[in-house]
N, CA and C atoms as an extended XYZ file, in Angstrom:
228
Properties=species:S:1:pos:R:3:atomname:S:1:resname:S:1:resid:I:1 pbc="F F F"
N         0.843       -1.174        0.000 N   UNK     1
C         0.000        0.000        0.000 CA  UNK     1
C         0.888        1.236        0.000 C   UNK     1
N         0.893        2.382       -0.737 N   UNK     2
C         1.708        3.013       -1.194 CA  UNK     2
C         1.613        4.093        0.399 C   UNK     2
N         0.725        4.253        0.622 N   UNK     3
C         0.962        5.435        2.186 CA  UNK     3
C         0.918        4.409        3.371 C   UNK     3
N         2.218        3.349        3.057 N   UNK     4
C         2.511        3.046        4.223 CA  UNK     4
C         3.972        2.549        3.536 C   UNK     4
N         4.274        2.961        2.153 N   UNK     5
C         6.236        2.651        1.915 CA  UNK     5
C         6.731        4.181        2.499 C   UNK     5
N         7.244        4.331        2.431 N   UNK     6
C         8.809        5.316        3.138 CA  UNK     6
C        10.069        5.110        2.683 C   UNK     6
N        10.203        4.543        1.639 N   UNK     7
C        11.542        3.875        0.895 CA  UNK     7
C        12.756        5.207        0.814 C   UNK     7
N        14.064        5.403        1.029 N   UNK     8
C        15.438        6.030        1.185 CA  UNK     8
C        16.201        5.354       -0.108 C   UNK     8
N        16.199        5.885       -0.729 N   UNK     9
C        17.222        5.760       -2.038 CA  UNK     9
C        18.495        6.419       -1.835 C   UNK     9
N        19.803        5.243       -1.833 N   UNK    10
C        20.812        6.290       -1.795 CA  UNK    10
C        21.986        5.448       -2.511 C   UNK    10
N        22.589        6.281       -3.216 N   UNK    11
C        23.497        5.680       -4.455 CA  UNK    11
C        24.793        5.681       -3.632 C   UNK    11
N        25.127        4.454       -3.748 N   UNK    12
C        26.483        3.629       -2.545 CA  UNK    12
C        28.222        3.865       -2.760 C   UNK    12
N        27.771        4.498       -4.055 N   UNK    13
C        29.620        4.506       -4.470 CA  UNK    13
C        29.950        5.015       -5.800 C   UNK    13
N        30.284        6.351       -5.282 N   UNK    14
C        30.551        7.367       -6.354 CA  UNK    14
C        29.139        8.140       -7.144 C   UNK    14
N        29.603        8.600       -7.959 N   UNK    15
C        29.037        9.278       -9.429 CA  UNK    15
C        27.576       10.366       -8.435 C   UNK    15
N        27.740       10.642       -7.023 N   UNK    16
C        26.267       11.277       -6.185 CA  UNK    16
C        26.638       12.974       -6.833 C   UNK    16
N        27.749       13.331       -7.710 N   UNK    17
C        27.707       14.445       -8.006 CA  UNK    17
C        27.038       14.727       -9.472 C   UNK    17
N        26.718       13.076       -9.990 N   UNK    18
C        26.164       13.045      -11.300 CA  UNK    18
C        24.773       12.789      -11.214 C   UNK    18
N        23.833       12.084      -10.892 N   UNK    19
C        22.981       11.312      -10.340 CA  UNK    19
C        22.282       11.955       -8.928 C   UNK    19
N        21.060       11.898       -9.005 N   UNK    20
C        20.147       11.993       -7.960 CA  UNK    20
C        19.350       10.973       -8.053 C   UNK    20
N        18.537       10.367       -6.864 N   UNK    21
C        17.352        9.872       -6.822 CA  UNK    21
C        16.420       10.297       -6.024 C   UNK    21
N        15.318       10.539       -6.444 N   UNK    22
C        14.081       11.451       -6.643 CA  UNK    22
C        12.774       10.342       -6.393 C   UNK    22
N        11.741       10.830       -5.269 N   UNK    23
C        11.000        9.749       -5.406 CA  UNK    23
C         9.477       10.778       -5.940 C   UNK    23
N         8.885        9.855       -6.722 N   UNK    24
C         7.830       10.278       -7.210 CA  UNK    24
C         6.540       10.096       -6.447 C   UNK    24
N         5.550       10.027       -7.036 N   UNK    25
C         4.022        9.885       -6.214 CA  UNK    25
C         3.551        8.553       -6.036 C   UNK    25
N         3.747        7.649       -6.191 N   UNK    26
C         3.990        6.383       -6.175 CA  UNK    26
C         4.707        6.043       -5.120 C   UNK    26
N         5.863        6.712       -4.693 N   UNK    27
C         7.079        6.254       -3.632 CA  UNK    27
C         7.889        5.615       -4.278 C   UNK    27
N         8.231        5.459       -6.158 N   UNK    28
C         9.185        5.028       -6.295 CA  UNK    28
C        10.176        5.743       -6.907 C   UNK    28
N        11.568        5.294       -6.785 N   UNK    29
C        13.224        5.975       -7.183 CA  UNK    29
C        12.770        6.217       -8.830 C   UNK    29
N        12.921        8.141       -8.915 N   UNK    30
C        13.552        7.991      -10.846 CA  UNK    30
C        14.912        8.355      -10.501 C   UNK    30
N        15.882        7.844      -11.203 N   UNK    31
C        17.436        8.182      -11.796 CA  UNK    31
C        17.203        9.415      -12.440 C   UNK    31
N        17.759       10.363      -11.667 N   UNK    32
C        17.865       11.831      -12.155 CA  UNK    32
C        19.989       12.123      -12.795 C   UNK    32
N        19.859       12.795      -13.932 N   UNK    33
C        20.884       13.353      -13.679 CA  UNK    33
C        20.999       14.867      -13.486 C   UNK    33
N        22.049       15.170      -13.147 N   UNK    34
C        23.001       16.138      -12.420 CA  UNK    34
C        23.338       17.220      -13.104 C   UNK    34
N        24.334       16.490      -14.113 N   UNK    35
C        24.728       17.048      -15.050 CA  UNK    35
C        24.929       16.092      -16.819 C   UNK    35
N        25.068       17.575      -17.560 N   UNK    36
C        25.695       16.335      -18.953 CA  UNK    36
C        26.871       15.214      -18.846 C   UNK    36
N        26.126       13.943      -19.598 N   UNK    37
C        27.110       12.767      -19.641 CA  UNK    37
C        27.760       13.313      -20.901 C   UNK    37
N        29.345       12.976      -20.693 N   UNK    38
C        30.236       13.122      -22.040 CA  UNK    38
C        30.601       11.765      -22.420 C   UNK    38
N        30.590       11.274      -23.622 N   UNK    39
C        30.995       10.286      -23.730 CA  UNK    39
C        32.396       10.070      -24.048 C   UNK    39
N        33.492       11.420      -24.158 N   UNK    40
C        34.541       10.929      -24.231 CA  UNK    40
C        35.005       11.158      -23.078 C   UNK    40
N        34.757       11.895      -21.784 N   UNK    41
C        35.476       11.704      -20.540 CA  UNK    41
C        34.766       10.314      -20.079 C   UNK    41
N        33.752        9.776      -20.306 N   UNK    42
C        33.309        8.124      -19.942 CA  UNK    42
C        32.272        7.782      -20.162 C   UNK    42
N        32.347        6.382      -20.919 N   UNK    43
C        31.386        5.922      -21.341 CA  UNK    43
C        30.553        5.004      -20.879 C   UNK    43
N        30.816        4.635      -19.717 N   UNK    44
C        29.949        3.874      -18.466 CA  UNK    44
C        29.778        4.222      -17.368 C   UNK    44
N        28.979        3.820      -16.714 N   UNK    45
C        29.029        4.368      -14.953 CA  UNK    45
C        28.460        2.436      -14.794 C   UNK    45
N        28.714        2.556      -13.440 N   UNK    46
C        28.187        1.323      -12.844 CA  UNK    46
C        28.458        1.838      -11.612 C   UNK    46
N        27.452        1.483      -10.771 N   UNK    47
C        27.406        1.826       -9.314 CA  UNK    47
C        25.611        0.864       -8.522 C   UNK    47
N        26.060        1.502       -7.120 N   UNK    48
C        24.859        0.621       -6.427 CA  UNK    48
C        24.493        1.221       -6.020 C   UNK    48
N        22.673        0.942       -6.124 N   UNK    49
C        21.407        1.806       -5.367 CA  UNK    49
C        21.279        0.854       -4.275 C   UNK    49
N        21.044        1.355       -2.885 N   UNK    50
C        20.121        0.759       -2.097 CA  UNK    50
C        19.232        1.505       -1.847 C   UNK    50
N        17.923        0.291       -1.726 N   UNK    51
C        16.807        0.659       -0.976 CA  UNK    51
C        16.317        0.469        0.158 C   UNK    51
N        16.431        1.630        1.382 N   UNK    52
C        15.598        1.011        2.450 CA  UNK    52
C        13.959        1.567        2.707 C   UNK    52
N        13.530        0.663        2.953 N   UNK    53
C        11.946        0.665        2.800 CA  UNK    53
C        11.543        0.447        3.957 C   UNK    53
N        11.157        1.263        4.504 N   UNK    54
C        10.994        1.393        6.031 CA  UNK    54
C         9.481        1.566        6.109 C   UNK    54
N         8.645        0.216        5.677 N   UNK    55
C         7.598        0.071        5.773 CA  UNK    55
C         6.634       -0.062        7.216 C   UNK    55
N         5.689        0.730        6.907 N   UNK    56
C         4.954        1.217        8.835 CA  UNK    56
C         4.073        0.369        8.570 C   UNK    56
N         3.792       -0.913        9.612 N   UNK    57
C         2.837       -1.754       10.058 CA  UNK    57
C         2.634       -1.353       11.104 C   UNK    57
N         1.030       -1.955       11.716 N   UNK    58
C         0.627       -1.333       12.804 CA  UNK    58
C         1.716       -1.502       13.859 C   UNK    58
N         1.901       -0.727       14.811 N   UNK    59
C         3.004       -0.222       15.912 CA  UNK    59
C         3.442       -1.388       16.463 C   UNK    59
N         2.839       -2.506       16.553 N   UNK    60
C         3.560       -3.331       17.428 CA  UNK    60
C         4.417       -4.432       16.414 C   UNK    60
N         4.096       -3.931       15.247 N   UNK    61
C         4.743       -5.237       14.652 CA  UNK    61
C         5.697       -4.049       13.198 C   UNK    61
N         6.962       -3.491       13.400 N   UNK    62
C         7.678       -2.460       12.187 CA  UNK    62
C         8.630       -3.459       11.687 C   UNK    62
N         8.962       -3.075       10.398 N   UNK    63
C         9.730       -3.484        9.746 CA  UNK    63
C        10.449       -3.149        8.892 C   UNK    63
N        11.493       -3.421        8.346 N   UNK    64
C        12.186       -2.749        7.738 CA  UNK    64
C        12.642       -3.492        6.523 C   UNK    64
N        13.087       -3.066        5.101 N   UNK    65
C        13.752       -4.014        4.039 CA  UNK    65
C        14.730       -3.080        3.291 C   UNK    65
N        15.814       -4.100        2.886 N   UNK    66
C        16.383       -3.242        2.562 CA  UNK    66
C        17.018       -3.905        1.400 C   UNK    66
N        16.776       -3.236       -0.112 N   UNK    67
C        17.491       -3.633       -0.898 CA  UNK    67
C        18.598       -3.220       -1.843 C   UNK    67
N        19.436       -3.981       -2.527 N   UNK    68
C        20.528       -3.508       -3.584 CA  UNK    68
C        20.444       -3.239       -4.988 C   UNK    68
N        21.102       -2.566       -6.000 N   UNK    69
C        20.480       -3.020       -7.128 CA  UNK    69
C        21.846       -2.589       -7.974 C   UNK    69
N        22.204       -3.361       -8.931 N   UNK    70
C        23.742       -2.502       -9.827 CA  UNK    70
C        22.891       -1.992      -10.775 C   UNK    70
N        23.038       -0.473      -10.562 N   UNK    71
C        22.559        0.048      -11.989 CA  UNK    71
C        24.317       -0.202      -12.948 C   UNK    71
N        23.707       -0.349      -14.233 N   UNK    72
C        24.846        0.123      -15.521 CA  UNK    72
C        24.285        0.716      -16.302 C   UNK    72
N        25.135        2.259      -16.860 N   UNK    73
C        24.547        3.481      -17.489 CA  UNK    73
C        25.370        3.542      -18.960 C   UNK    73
N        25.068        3.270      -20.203 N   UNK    74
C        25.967        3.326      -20.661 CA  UNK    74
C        25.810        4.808      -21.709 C   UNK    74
N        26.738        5.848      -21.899 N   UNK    75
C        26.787        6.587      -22.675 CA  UNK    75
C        27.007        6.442      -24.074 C   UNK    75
N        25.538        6.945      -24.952 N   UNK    76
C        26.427        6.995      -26.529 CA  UNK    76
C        26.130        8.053      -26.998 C   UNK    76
């Protein structure tokens, strides 16, 4: 049920000066960029999103999940 995710998107290693993540109305991550990709200073990125989803069940019973994901970006 979407008004009970709370999900934290946060990109694990490197490229956070290129890349944002942005959550929409839904509660889910878009891949924003930053700035222009060049393809001759680089033509890939690879890096890791986690998600923690800090889903609210009634009070006596919280929980938490948390997942990984390799994005690969390739520039052409």
């Amino acid at each position: 049920e979407i008004k009970n995710k709370k999900p934290t998107f946060t990109i694990q290693s490197g490229y956070k000066d290129a890349f944002s993540i942005q959550l929409n109305d839904d509660k889910d991550g878009n891949l924003l960029l930053k700035k222009p990709l060049d393809y001759e200073t680089r033509s890939n990125y690879v890096f890791t999103v986690e998600v923690n989803d800090d889903v609210r069940f009634p009070a006596d019973n919280s929980k938490t999940a948390v997942t990984r994901a390799e994005v690969t970006l390739i520039v052409v």
